[in-house]
N, CA, C and O of each residue as an XYZ file, in Angstrom:
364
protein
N     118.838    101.142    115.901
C     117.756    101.519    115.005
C     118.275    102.426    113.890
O     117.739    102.430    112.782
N     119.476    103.307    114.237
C     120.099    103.981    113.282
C     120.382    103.628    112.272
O     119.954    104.074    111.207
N     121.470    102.412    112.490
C     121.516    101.867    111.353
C     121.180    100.725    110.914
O     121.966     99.942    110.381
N     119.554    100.453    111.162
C     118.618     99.851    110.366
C     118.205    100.733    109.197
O     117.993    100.423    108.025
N     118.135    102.066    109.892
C     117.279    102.900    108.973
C     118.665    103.582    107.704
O     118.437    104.034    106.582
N     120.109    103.430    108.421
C     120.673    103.564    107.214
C     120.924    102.478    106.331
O     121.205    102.607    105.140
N     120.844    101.706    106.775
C     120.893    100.263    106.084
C     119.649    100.433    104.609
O     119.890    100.499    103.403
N     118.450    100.459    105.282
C     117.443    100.387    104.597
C     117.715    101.813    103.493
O     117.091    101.538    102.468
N     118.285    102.972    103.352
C     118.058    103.931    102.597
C     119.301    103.798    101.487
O     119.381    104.184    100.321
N     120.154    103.146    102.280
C     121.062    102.330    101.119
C     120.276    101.784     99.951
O     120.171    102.265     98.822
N     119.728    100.644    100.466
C     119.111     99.533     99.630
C     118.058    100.181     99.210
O     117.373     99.320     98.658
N     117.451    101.316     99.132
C     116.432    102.376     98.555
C     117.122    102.964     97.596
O     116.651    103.195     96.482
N     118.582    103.323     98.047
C     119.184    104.261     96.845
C     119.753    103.543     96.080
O     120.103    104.082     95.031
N     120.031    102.310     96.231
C     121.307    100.915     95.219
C     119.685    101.004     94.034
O     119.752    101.574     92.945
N     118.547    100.425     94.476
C     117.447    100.126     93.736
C     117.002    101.070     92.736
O     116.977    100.742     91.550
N     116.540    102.581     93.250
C     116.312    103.414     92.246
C     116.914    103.946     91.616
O     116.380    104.474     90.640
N     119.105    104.178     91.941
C     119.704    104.415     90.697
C     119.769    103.534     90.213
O     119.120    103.784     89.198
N     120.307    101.883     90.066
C     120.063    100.780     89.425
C     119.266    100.804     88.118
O     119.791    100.797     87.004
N     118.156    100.829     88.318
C     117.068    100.498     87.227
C     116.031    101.797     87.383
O     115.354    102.129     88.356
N     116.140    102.326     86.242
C     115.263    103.707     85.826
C     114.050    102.833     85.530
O     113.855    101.927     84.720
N     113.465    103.289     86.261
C     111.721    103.001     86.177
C     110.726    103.693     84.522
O     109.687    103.282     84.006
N     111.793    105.022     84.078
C     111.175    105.709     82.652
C     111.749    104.733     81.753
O     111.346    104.888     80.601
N     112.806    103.490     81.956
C     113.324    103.214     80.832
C     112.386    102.183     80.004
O     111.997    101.190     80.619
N     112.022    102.338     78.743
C     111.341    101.852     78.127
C     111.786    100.413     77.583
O     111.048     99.497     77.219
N     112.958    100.446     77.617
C     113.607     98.732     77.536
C     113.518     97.492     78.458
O     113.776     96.317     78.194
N     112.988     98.184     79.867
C     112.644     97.292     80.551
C     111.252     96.979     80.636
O     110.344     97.798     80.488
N     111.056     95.155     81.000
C     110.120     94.339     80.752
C     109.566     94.329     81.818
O     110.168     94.494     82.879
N     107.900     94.065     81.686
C     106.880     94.277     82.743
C     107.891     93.518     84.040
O     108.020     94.122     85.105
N     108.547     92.205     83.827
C     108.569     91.679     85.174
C     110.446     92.404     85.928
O     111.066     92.232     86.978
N     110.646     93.077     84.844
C     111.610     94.196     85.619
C     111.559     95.719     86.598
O     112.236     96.277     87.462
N     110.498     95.903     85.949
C     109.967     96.806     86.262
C     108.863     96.284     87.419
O     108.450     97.440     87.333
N     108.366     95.925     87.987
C     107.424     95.074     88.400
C     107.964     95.132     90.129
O     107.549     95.843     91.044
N     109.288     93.842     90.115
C     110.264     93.681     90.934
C     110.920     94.480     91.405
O     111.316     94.323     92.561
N     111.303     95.759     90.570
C     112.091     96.634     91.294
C     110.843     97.929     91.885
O     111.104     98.898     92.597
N     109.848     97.643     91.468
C     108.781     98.941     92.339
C     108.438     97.618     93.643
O     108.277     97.823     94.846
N     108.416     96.791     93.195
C     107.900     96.119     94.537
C     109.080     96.081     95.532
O     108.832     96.803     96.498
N     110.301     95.467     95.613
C     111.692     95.765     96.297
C     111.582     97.351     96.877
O     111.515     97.581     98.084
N     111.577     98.064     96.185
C     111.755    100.371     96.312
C     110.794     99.625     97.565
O     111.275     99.063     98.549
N     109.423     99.761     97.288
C     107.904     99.555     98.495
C     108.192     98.595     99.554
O     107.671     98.511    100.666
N     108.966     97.996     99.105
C     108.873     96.736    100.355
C     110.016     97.560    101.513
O     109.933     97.590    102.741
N     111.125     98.217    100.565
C     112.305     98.916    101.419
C     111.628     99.979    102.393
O     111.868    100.188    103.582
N     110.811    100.521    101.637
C     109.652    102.228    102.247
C     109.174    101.827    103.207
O     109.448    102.303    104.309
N     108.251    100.745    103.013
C     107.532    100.087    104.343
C     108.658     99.415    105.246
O     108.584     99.912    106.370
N     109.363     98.757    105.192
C     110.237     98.604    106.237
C     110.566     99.353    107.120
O     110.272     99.093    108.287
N     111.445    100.771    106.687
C     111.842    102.078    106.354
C     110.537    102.785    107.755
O     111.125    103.133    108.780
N     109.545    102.904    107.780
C     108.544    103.486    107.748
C     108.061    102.300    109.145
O     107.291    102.770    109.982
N     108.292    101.573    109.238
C     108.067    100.549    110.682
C     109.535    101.212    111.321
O     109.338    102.245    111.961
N     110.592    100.883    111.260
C     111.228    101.327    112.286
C     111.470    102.426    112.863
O     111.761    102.612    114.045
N     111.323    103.344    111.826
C     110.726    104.902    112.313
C     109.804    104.981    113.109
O     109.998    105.776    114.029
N     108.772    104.401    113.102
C     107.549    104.397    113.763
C     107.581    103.486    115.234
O     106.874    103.655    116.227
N     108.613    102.510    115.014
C     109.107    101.505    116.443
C     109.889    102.222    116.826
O     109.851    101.790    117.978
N     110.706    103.091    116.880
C     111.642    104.245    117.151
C     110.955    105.135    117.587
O     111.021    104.924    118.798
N     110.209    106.167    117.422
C     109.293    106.823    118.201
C     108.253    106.035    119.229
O     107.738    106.639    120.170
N     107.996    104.656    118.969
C     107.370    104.248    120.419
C     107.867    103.776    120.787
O     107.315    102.979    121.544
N     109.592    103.687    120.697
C     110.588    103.228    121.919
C     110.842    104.559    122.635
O     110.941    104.507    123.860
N     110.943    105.580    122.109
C     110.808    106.958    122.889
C     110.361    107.328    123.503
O     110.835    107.948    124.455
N     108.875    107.078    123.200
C     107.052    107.522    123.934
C     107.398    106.453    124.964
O     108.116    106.995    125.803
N     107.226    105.332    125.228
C     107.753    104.409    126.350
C     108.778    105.067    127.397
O     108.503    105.239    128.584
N     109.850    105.369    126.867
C     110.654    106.212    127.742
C     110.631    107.004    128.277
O     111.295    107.241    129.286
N     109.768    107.730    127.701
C     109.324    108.765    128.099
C     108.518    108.747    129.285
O     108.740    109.465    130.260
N     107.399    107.759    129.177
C     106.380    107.121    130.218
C     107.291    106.451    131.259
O     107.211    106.954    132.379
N     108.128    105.435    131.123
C     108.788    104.864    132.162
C     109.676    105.690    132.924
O     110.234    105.349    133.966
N     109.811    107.183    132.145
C     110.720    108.099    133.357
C     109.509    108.864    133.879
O     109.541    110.087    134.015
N     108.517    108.174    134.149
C     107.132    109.523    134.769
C     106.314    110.263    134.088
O     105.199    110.610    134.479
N     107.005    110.645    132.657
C     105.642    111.829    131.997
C     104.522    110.972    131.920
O     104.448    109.750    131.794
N     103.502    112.023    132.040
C     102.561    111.913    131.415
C     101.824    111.410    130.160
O     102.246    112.073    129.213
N     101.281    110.885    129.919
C     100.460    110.784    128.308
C     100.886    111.526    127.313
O     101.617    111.218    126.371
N     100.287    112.718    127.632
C      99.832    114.022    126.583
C     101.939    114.592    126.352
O     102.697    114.597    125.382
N     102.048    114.856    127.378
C     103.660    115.061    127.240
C     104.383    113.926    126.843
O     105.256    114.344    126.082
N     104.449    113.064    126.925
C     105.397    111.562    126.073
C     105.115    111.828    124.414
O     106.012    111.701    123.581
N     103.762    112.207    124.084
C     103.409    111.967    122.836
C     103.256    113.608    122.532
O     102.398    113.636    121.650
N     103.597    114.792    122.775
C     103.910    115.925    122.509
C     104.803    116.122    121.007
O     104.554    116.954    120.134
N     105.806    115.187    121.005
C     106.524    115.757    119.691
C     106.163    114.912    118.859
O     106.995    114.711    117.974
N     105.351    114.405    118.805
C     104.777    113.105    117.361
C     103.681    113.676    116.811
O     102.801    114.269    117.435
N     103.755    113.421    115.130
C     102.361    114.419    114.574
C     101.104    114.014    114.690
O     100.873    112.951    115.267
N     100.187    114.707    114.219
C      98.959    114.060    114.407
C      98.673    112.932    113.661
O      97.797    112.239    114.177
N      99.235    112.409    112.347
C      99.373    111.164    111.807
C     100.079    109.937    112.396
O      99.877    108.833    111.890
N     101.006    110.105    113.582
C     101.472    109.612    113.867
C     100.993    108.978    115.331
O     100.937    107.844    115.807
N     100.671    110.360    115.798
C      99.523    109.957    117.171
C      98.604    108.831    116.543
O      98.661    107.708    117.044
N      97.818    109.053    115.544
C      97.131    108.197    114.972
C      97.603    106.858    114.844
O      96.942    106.090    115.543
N      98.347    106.410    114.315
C      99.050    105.198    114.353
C      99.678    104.761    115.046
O     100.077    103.663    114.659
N     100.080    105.088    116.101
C     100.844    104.526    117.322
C      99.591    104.434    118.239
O      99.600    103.391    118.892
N      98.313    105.382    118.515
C      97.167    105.527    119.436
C      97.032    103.587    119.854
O      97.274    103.283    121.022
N      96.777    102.815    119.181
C      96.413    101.580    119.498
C      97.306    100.804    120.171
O      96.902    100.022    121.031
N      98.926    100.946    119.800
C      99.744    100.373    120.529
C      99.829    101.039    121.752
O     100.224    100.242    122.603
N      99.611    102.266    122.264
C     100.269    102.916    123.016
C      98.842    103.030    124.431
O      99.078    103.341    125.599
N      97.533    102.704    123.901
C      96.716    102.837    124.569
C      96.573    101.602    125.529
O      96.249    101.543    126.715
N      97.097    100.151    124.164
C      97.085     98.906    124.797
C      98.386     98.759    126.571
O      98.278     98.176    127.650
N      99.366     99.583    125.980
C     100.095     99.685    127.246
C      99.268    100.023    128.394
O      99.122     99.247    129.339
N      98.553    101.533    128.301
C      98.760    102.370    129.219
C      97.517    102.044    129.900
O      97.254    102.682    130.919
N      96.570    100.988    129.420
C      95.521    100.825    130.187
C      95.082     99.357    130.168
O      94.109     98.995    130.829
């Protein structure tokens, strides 16, 4: 998962030094492509982080903790978004 997520911050950083988004020489469908590519990298980016902490929370559960302790170090935005996958397991 490590290096998915360095993989992906590569191809985040090749994209936004590449092509300056202020530059006024570039054409709607340049500009366009490279904010959609940056977003598509973020959201990627932003799933395996998030499949990475509920490969943890799982582990956590399959060595015995509890609920409330498996999901102790995840924020409250994050409780939030994992709550549906993690409820579908546990019940």
């Amino acid at each position: 998962m490590e290096q998915i997520n360095e993989t992906l911050e590569k191809n985040i950083a090749t994209y936004e030094d590449e092509y300056d988004l202020s530059d006024s020489s570039m054409n709607y469908h340049q500009y366009f492509i490279t904010v959609y590519h940056v977003e598509k990298l973020r959201i990627l980016q932003k799933q395996s982080q998030m499949l990475s902490m509920l490969i943890e929370v799982l582990y956590k559960l399959d060595n015995g903790a509890h609920f409330e302790e498996a999901t102790e170090s995840l924020t409250k935005s994050e409780k939030i978004i994992l709550n549906p996958y993690l409820t579908t397991i546990i019940y």
